[in-house]
HTML snippet that shows the backbone in 3Dmol.js (N, CA, C, O; Angstrom):
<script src="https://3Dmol.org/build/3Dmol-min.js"></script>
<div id="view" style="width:600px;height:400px;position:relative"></div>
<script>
const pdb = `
ATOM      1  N   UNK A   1       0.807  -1.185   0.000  1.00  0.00           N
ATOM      2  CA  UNK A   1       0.000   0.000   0.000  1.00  0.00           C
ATOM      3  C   UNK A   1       0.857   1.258   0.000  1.00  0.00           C
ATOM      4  O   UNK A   1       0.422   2.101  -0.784  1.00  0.00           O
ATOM      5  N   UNK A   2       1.965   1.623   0.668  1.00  0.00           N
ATOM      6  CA  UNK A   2       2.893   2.692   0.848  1.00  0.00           C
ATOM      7  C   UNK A   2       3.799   2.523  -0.528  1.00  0.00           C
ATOM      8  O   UNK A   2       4.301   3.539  -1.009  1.00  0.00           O
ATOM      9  N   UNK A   3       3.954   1.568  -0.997  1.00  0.00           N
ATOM     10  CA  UNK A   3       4.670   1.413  -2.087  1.00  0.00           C
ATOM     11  C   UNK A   3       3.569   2.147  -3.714  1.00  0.00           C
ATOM     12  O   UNK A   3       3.932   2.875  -4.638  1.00  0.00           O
ATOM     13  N   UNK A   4       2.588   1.689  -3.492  1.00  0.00           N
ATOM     14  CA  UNK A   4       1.468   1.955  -4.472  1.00  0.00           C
ATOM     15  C   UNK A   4       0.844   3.808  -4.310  1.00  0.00           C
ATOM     16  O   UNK A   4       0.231   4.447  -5.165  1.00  0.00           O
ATOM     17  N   UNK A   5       1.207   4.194  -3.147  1.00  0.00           N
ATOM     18  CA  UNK A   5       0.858   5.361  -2.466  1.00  0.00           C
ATOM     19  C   UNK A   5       1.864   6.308  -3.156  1.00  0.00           C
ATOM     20  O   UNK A   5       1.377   7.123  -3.940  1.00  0.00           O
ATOM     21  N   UNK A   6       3.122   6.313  -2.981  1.00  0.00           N
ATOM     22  CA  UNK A   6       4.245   7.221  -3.878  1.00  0.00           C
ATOM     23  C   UNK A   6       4.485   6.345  -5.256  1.00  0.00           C
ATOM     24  O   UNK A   6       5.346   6.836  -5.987  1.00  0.00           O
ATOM     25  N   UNK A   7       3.982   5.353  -5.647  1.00  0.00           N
ATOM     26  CA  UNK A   7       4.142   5.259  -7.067  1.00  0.00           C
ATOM     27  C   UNK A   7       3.468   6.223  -7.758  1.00  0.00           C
ATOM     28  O   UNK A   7       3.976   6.811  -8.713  1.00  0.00           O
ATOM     29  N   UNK A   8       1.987   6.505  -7.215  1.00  0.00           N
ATOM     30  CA  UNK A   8       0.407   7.236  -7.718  1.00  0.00           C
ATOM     31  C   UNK A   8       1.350   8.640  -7.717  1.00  0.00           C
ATOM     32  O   UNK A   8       1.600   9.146  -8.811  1.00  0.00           O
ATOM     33  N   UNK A   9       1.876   9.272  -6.475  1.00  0.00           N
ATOM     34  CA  UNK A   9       2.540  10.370  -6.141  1.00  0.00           C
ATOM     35  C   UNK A   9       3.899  10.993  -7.368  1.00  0.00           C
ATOM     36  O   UNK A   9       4.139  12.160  -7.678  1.00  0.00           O
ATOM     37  N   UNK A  10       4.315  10.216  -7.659  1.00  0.00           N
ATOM     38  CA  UNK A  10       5.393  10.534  -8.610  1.00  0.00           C
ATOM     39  C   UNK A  10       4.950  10.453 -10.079  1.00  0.00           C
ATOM     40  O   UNK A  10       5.761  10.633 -10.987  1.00  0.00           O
ATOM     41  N   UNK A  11       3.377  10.124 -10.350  1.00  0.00           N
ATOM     42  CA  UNK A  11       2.703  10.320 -11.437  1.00  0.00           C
ATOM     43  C   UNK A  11       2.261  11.479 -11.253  1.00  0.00           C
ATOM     44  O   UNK A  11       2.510  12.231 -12.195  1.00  0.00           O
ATOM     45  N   UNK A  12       1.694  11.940 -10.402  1.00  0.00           N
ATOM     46  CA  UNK A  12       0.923  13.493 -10.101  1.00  0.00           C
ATOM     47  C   UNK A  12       1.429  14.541 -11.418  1.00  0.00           C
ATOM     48  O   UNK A  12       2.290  14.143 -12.203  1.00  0.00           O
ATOM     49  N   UNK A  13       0.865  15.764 -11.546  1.00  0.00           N
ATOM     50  CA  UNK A  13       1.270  16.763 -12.575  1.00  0.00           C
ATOM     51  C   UNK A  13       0.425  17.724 -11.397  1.00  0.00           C
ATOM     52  O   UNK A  13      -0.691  17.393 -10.995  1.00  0.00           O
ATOM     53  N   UNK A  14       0.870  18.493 -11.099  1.00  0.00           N
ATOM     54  CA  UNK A  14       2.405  18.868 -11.255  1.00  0.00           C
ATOM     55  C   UNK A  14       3.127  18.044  -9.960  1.00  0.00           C
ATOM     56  O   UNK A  14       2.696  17.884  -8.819  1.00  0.00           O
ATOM     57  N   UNK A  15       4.494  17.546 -10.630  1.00  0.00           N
ATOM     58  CA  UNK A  15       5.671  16.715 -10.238  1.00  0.00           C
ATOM     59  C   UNK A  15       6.249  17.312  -8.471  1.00  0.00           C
ATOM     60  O   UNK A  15       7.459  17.213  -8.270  1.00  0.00           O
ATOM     61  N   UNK A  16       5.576  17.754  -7.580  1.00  0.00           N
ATOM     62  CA  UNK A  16       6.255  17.726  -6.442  1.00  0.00           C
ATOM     63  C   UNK A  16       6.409  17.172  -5.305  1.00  0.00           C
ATOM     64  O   UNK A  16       5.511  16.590  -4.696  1.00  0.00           O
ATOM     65  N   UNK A  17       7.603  17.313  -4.912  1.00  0.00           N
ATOM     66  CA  UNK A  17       8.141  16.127  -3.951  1.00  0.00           C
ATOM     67  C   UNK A  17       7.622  16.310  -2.610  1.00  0.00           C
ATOM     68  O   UNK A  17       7.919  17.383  -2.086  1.00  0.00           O
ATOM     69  N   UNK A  18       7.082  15.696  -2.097  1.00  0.00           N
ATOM     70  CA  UNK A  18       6.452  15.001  -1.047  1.00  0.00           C
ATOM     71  C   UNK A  18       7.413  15.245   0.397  1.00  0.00           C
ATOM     72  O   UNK A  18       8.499  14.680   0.519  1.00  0.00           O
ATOM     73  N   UNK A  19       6.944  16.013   1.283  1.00  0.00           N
ATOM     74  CA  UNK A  19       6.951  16.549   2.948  1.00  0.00           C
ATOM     75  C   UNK A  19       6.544  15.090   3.143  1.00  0.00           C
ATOM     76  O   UNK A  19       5.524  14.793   2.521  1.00  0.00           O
ATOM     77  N   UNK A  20       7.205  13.918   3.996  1.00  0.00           N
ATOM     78  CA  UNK A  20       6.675  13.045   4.891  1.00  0.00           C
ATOM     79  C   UNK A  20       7.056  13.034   5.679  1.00  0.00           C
ATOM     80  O   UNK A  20       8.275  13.048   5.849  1.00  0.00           O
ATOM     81  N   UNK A  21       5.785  12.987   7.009  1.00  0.00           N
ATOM     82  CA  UNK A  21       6.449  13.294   8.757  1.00  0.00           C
ATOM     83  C   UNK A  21       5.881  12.469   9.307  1.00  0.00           C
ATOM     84  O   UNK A  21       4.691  12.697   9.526  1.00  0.00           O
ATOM     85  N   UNK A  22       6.504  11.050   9.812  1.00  0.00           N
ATOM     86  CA  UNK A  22       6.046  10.401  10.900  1.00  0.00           C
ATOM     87  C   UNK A  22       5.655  10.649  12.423  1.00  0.00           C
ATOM     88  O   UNK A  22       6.728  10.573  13.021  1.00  0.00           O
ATOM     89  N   UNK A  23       4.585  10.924  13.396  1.00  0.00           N
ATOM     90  CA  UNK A  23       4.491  11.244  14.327  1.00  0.00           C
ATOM     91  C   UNK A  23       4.784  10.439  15.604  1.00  0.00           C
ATOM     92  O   UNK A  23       3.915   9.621  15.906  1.00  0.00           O
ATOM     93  N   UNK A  24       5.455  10.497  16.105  1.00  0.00           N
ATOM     94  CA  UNK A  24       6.081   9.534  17.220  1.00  0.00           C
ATOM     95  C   UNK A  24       5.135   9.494  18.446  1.00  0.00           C
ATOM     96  O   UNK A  24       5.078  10.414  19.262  1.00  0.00           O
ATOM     97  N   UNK A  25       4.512   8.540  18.505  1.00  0.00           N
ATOM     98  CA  UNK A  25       3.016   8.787  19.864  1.00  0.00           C
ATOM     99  C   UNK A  25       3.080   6.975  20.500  1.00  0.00           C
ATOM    100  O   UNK A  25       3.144   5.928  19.856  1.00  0.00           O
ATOM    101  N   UNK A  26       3.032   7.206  21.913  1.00  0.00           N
ATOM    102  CA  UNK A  26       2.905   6.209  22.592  1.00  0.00           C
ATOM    103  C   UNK A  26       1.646   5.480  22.113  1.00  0.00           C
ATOM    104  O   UNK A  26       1.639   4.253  22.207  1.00  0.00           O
ATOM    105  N   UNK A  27       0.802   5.981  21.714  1.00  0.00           N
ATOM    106  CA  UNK A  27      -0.305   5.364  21.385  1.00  0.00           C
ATOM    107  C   UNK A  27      -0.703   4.810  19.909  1.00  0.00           C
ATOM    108  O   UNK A  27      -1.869   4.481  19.691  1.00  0.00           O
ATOM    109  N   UNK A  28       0.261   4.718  18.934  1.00  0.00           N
ATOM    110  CA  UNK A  28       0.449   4.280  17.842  1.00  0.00           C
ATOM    111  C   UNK A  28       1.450   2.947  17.863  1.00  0.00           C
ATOM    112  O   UNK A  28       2.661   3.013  18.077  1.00  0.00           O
ATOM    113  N   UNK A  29       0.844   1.951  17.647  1.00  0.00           N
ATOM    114  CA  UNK A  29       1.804   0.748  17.553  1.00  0.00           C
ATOM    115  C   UNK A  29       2.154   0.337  16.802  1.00  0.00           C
ATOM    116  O   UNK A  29       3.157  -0.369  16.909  1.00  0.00           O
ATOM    117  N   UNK A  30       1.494   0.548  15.521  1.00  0.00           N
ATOM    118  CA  UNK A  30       1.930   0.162  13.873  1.00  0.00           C
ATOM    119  C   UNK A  30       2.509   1.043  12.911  1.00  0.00           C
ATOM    120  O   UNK A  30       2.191   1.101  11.723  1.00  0.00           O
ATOM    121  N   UNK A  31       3.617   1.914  13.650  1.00  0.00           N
ATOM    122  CA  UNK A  31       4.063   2.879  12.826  1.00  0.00           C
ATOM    123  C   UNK A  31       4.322   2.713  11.864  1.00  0.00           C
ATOM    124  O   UNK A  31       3.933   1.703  11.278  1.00  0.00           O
ATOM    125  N   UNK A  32       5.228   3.795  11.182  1.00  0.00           N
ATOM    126  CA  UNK A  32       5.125   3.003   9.481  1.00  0.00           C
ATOM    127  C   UNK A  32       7.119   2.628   9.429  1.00  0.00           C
ATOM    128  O   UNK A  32       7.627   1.938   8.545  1.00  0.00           O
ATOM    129  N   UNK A  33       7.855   3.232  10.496  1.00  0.00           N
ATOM    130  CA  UNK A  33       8.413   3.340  10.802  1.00  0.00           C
ATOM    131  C   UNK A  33       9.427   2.155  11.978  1.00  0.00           C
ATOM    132  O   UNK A  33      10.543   1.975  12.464  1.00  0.00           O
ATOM    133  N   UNK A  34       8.634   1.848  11.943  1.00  0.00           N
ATOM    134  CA  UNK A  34       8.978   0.156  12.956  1.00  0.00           C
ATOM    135  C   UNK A  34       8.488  -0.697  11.955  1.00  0.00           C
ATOM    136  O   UNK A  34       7.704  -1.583  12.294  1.00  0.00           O
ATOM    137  N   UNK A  35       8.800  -0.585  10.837  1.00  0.00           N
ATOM    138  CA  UNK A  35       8.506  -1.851   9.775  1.00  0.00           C
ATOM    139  C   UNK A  35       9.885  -1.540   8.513  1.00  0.00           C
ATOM    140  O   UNK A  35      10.152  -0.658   7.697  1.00  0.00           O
ATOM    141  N   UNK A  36      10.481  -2.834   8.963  1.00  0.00           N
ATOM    142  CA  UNK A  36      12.194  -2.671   8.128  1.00  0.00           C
ATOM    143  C   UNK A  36      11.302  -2.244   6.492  1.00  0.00           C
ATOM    144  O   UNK A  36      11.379  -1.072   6.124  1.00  0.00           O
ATOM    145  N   UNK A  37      10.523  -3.235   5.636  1.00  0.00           N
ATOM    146  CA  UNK A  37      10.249  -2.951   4.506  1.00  0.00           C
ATOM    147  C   UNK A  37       9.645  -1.849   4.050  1.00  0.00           C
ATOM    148  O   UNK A  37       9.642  -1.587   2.848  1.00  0.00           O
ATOM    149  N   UNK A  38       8.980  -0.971   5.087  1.00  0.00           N
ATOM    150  CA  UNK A  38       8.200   0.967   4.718  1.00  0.00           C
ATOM    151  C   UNK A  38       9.923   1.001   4.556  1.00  0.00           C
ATOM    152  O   UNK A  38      10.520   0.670   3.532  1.00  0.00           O
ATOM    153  N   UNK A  39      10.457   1.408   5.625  1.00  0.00           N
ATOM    154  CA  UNK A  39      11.902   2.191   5.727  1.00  0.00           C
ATOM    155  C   UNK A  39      12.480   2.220   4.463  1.00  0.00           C
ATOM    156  O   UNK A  39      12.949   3.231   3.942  1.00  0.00           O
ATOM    157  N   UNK A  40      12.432   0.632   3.758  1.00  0.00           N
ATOM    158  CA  UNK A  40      13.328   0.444   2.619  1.00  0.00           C
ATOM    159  C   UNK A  40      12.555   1.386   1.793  1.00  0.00           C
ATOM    160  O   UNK A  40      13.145   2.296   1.210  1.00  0.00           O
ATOM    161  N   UNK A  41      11.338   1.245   1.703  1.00  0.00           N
ATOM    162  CA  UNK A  41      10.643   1.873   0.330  1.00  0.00           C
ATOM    163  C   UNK A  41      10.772   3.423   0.637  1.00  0.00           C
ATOM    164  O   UNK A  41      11.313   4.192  -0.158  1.00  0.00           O
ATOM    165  N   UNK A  42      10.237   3.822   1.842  1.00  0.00           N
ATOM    166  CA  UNK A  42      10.513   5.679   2.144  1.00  0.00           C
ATOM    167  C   UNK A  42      11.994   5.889   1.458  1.00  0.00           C
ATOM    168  O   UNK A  42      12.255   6.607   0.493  1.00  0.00           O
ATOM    169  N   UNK A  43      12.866   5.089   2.202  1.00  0.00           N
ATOM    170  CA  UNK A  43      14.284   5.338   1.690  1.00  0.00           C
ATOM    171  C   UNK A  43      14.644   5.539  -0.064  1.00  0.00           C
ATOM    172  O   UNK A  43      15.335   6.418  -0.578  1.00  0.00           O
ATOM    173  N   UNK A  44      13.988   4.514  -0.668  1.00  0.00           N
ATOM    174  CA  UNK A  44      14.123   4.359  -1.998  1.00  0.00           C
ATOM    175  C   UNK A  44      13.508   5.411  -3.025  1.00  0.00           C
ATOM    176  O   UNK A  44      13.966   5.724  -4.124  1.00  0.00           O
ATOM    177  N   UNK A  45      12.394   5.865  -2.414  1.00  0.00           N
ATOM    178  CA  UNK A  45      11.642   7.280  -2.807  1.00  0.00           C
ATOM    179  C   UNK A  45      12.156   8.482  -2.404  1.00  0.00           C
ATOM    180  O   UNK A  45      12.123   9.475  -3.131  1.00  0.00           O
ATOM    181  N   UNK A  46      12.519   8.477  -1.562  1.00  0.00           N
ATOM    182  CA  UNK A  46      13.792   9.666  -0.695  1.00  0.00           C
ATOM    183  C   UNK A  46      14.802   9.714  -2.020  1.00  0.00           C
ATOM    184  O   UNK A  46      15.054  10.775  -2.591  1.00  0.00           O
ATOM    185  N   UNK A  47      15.309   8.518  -2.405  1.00  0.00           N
ATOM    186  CA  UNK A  47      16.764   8.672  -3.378  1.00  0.00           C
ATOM    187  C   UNK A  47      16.382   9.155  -4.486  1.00  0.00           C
ATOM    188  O   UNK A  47      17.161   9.926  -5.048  1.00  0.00           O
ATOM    189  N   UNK A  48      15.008   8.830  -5.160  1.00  0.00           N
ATOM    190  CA  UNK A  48      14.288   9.423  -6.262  1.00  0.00           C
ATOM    191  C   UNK A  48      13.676  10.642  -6.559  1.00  0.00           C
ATOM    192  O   UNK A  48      12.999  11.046  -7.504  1.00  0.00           O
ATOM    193  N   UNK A  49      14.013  11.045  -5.696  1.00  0.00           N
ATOM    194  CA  UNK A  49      13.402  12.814  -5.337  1.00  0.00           C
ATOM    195  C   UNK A  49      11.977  12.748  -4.922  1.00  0.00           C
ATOM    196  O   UNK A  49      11.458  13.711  -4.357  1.00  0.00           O
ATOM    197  N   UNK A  50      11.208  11.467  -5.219  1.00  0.00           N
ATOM    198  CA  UNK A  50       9.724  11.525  -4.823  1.00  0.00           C
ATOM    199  C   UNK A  50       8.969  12.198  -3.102  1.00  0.00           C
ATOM    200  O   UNK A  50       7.851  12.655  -2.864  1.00  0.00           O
ATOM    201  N   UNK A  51      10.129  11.983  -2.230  1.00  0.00           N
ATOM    202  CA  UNK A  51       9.919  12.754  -0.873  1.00  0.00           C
ATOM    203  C   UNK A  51      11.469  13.296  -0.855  1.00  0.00           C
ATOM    204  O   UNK A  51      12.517  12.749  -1.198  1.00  0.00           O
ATOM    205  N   UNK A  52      11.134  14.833  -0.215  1.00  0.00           N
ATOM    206  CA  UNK A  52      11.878  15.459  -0.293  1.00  0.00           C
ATOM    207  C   UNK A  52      12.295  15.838   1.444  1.00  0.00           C
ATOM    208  O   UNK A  52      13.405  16.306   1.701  1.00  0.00           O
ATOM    209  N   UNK A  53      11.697  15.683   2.086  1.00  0.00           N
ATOM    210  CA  UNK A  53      11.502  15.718   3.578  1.00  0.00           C
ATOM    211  C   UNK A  53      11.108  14.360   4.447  1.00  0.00           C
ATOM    212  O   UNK A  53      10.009  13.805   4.461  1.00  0.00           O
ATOM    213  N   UNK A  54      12.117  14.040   5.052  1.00  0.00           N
ATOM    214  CA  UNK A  54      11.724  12.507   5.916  1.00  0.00           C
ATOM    215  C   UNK A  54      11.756  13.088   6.938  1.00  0.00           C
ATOM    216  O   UNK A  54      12.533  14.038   7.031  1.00  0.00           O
ATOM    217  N   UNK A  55      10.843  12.683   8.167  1.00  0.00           N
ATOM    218  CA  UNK A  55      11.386  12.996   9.385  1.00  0.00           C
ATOM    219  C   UNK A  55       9.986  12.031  10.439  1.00  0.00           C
ATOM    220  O   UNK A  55       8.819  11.705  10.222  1.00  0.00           O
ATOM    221  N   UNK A  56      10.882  11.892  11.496  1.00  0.00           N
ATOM    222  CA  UNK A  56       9.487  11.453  12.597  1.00  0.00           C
ATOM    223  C   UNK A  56       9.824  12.260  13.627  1.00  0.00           C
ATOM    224  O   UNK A  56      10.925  12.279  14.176  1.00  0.00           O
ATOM    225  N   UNK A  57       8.584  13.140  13.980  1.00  0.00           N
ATOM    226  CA  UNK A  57       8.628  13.571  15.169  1.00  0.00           C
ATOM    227  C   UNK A  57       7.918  13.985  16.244  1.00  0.00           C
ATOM    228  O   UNK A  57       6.748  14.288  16.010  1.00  0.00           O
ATOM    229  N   UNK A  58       8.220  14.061  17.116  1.00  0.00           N
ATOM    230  CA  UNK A  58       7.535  13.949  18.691  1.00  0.00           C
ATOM    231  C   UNK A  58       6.261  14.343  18.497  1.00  0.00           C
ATOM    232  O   UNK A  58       6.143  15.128  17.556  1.00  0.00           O
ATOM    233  N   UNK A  59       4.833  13.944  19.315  1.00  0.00           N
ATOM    234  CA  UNK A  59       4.052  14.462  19.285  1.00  0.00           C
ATOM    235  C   UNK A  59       3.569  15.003  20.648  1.00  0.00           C
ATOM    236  O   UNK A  59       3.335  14.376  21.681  1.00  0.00           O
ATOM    237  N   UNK A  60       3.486  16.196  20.416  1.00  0.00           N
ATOM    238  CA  UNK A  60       3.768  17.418  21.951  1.00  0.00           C
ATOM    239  C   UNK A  60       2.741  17.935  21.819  1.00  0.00           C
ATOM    240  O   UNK A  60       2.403  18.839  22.582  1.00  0.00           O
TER     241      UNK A  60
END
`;
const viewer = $3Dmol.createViewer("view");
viewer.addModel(pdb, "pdb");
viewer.setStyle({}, {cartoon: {color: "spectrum"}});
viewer.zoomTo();
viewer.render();
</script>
């Protein structure tokens, strides 16, 4: 699904790269982020210019 999600994304017109922010919350257990195979794919879209911003952070 995350793989099929920035495939759709890097078809878009107009072509821009993608802000993704993981939110770090005790109350989320299925991050996308505690799963080795998202990481690989965020990572692999990161190298493609498709996200231009990775980050996870705190939720305050």
């Amino acid at each position: 699904e995350l793989e099929s999600f920035f495939i759709d994304w890097k078809k878009r017109i107009p072509q821009k790269p993608l802000s993704f922010v993981i939110i770090d919350s005790a109350f989320c257990k299925n991050r996308l982020d505690k799963n080795v195979e998202n990481m690989k794919i965020i990572e692999t879209y990161t190298k493609l210019g498709v996200v231009k911003n990775f980050e996870i952070g705190n939720y305050s």
